[in-house]
N, C-alpha and C positions, 0 to 999 in steps of 0.2 A: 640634583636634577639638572642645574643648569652646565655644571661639569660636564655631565652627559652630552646633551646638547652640542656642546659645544665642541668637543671632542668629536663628536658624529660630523657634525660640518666642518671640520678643519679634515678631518680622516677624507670626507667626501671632493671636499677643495683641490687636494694634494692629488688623488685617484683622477680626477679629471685634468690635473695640473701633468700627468702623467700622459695617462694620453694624448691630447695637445701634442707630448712635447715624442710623442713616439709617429703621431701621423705628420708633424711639421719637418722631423730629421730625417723619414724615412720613405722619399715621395712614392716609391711601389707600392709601399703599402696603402697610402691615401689613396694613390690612383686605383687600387685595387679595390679599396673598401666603397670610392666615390664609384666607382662605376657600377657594384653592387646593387647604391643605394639606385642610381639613376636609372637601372634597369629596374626595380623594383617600383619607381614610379609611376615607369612607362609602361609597365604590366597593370598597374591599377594596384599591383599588393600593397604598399604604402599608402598610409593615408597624412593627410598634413592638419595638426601632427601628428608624429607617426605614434600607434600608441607599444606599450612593452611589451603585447601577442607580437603585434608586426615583428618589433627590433626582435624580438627571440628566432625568429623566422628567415633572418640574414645570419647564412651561415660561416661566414668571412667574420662580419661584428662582432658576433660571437666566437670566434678565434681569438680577434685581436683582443678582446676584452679579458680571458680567461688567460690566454697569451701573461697580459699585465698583474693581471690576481696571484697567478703562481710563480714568476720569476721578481717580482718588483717589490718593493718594500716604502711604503713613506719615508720614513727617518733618514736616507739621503738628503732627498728634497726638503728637509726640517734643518738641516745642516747651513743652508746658503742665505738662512736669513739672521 
């Protein structure tokens, strides 16, 4: 059980370690994804915090997210440590 665990938050680590490193190298895309969010502020749709109706709701985050599910793989990123 603790395997499990454990494996789940490294897999979840790495997934987020991933992103980061796609909105940090790729500023269109942050600018695209931040201005998403900030119009969706300023509409009132987002609330703080935002909860996962909202996030499903931004159709850009949802790109980029699915975007990293089907081209990306952890086991690069397992490589560099």
């Amino acid at each position: 059980m603790l395997a499990q665990l454990v494996a789940g938050s490294d897999t979840t680590s790495n997934y987020l370690r991933m992103t980061l490193n796609l909105l940090i190298t790729t500023p269109r895309v942050y600018q695209h994804l931040q201005r998403e969010i900030d119009e969706g502020i300023a509409n009132g749709t987002i609330s703080h915090p935002i909860t996962d109706a909202e996030a499903k709701n931004l159709p850009y985050l949802q790109v980029c997210l699915d975007c990293l599910l089907h081209r990306s793989t952890t086991l690069p990123y397992l490589a560099e440590f």
